[in-house]
C-alpha positions as CSV (number, residue, x, y, z in Angstrom):
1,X,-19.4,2.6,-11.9
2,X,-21.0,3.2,-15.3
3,X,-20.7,0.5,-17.9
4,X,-18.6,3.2,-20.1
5,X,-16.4,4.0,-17.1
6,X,-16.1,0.3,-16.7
7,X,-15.0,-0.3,-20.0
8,X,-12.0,2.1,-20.1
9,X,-11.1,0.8,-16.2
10,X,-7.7,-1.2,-16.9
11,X,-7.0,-4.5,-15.2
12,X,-4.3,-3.9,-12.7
13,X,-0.9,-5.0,-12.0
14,X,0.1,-3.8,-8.6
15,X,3.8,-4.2,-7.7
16,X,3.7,-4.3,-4.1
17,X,8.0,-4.1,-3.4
18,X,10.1,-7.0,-1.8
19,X,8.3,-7.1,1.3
20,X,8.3,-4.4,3.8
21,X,5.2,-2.8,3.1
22,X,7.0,0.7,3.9
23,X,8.6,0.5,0.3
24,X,5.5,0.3,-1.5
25,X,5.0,2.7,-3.8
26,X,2.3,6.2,-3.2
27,X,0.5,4.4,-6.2
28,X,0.3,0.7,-5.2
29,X,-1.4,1.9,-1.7
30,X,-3.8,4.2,-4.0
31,X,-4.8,1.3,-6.2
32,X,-5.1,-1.2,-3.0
33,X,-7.5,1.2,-1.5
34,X,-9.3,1.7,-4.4
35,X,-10.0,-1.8,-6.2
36,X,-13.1,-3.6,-5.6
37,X,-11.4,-7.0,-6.3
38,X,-7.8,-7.6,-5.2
39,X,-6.5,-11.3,-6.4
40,X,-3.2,-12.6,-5.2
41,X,-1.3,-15.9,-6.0
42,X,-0.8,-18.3,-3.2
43,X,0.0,-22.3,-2.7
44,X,-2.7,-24.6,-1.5
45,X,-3.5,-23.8,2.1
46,X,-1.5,-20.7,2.0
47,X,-2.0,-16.7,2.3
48,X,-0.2,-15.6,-0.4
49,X,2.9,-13.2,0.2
50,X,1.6,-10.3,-1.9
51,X,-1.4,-10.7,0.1
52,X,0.1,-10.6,3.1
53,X,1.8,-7.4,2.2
54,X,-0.9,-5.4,1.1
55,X,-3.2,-6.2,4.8
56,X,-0.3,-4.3,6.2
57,X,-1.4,-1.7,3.9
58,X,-5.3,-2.0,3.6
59,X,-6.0,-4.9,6.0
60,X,-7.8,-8.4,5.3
61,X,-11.4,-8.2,3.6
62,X,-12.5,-11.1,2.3
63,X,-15.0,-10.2,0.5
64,X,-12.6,-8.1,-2.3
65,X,-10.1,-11.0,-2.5
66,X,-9.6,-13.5,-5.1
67,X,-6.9,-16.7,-4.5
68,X,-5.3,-17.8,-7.4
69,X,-4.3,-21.1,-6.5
70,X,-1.3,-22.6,-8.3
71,X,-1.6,-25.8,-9.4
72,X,1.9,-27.3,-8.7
73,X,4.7,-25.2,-7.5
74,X,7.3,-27.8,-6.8
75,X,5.6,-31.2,-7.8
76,X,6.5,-31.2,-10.8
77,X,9.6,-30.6,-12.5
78,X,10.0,-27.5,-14.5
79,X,11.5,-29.3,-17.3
80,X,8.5,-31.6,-17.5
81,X,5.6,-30.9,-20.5
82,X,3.3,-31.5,-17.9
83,X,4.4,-28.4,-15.9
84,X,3.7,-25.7,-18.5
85,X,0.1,-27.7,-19.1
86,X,-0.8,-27.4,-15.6
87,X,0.3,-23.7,-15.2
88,X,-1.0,-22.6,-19.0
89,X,-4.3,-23.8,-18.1
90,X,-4.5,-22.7,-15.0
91,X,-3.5,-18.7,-16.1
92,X,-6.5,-19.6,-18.4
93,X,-8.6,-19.8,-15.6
94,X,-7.5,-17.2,-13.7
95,X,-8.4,-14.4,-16.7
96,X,-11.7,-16.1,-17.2
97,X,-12.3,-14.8,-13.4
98,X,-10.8,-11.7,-14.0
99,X,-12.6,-10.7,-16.8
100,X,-15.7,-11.9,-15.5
101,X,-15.3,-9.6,-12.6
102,X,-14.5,-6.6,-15.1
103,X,-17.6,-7.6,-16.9
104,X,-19.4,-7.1,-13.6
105,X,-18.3,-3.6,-13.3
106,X,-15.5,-4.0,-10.6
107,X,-12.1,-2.6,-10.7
108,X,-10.0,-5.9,-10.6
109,X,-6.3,-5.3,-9.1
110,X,-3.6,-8.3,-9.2
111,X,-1.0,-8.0,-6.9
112,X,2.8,-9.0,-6.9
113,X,5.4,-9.1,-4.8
114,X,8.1,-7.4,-6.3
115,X,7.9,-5.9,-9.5
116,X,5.5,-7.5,-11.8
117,X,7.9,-7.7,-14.6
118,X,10.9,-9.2,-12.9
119,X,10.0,-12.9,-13.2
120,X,6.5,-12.3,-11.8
121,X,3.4,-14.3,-12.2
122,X,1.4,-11.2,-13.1
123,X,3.0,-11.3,-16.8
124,X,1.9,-14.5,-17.6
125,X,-2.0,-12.6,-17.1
126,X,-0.9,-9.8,-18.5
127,X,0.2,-11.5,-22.4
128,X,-3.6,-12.8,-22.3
129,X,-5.0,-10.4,-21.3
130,X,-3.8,-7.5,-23.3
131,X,-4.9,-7.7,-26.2
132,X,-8.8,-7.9,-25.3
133,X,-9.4,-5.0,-22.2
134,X,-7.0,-2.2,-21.3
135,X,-4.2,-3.3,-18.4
136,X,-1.7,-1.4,-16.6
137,X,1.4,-2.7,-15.0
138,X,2.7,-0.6,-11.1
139,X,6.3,-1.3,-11.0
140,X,8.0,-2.0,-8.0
141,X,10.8,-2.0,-6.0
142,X,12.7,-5.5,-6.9
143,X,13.8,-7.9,-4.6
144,X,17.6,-7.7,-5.5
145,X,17.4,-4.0,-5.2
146,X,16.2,-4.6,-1.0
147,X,18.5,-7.8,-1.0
148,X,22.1,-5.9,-1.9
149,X,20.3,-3.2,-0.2
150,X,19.2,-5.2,3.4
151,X,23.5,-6.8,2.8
152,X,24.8,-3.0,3.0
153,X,26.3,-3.7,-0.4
154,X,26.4,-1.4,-3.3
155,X,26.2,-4.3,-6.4
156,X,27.8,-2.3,-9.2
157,X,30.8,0.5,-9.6
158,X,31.8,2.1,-12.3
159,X,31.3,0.2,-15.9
160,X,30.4,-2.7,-14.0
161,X,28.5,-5.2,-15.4
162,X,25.5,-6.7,-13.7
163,X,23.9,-10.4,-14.9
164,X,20.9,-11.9,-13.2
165,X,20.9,-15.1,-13.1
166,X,18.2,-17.6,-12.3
167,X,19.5,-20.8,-10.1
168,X,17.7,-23.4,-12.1
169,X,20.2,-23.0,-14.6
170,X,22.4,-25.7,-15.5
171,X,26.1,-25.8,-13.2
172,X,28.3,-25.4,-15.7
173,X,26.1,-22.7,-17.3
174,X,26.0,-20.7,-13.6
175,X,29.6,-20.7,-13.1
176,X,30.7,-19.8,-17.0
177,X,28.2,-16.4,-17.1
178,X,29.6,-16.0,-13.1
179,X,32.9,-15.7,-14.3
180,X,32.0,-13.5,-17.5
181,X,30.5,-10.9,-15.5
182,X,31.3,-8.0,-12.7
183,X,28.5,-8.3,-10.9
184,X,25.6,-10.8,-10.4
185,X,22.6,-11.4,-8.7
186,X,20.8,-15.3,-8.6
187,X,17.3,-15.8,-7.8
188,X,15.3,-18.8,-7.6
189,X,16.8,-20.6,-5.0
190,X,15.2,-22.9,-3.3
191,X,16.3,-26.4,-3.9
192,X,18.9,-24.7,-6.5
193,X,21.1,-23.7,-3.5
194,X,23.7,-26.3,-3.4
195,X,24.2,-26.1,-7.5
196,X,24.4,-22.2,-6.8
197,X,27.1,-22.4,-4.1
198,X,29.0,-25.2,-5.9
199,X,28.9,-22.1,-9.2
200,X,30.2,-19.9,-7.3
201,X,32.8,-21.5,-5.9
202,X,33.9,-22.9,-9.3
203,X,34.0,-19.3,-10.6
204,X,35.9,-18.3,-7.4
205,X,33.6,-16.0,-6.2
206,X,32.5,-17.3,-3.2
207,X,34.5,-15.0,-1.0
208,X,32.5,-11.9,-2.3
209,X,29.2,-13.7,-2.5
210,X,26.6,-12.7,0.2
211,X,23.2,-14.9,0.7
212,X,20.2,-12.6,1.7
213,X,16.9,-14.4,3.0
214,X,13.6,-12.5,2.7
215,X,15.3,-9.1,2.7
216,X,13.1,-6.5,3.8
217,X,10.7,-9.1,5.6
218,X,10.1,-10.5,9.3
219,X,12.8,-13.0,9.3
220,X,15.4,-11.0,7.2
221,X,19.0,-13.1,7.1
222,X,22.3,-11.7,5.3
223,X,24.7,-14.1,5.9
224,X,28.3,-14.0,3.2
225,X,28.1,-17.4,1.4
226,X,31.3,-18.8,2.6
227,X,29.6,-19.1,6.0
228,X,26.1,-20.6,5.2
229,X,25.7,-23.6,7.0
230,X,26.3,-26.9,5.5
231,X,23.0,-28.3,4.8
232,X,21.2,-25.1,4.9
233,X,17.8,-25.1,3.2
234,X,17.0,-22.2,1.3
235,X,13.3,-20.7,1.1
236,X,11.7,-19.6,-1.7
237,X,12.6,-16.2,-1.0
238,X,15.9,-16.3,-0.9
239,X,19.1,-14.8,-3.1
240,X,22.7,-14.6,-3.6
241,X,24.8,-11.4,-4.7
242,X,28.1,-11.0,-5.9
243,X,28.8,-7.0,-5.8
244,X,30.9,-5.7,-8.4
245,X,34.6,-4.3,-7.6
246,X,34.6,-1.6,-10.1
247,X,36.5,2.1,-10.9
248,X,35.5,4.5,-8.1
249,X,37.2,7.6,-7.7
């Protein structure tokens, strides 16, 4: 690559979809084939699961990939100062690498599981990064879209109203913007699940809620709400949604 080539070469976000690597996208497989350097997020002692979607797509070279390591993931308290230290610092780091590999000459991809602007790590890169080389963002298929999808649920009719919701809201916060909407969709499960299904029952909606376990993935659960074992841990990839009951003709 010539250094003026190089230097109009953006830094990619590549949305990879919710899992099956079927629904990525024409141009997430181009730019996978194409990048010198792919980095992915992952936990300590971990293949991340962007990773593990693209060598479905472009198989495992180790030589092209870059870990990102987090930190912390569950350690620490998001609440905590100390949490947004560790993770500020440590997106510091990962744009020194990725810039240093641009400087190099090679065509740096990042990939993400779902799509990079839907609560995605890849932002938190991107708002440092823009402002000093050219990047461009693939967007994906979301999660919730192969989650209400994977459930055989349509999520909104007619003027419907659709909130997201993330679980690590407070209780009483989850089950007030529950009731105020038509439809709904919660992510970031995880340890949040009991405070989740104790919202939704407060806003009476555990009847039409369905959980949905990493939809489109090996291991896919859809189970309604109501009959989720007691006890049940939920995974990281994990979500709940409350279809809407809107006008249809």
């Amino acid at each position: 690559m010539t250094e003026s080539m190089s230097a109009l070469t953006p830094i990619l976000g590549i949305g990879l979809g919710p899992g099956d690597p079927d629904l990525t996208s024409v141009r997430a497989r181009t730019a996978l084939e194409r990048c010198d350097r792919l980095a992915h997020f992952c936990k300590g002692g971990r293949r991340g699961n962007a990773r593990t979607i693209a060598d479905a797509i472009v198989g495992a070279d180790p030589a092209r990939e870059i870990a990102m390591v987090y930190p912390v993931t569950t350690e620490i308290a998001v609440e905590d100062p100390a949490y947004a230290q560790a993770l500020a610092g440590f997106y510091e780091a990962c744009v020194a690498r990725l810039l240093a590999e641009r400087e190099a000459g090679r065509t740096v991809g990042v990939l993400c599981e779902g799509d990079p602007f839907f609560y995605g790590s890849w932002m938190h890169l991107w708002r440092r990064l823009r402002e000093r080389v050219p990047v461009e963002t693939i967007p994906a298929i979301t999660a919730m879209s192969g989650a209400w999808t994977a459930a055989d649920a349509p999520i909104t009719w007619g003027d419907d109203v659709l909130t997201v919701l993330p679980g690590t809201l407070p209780a009483a916060e989850l089950a007030r913007r529950l009731r105020d909407t038509d439809a709904a969709v919660i992510m970031k499960l995880g340890r949040n699940w009991p405070k989740v299904r104790d919202a939704l029952a407060e806003a009476g909606l555990t009847g039409r809620a369905v959980y949905v376990e990493r939809a489109t993935m090996a291991g896919e659960r859809v189970i309604p709400v109501a009959e989720v074992p007691a006890g049940h841990v939920a995974p990281y990839f994990s979500l709940v949604i409350v279809p809407g009951d809107g006008r249809r003709p």
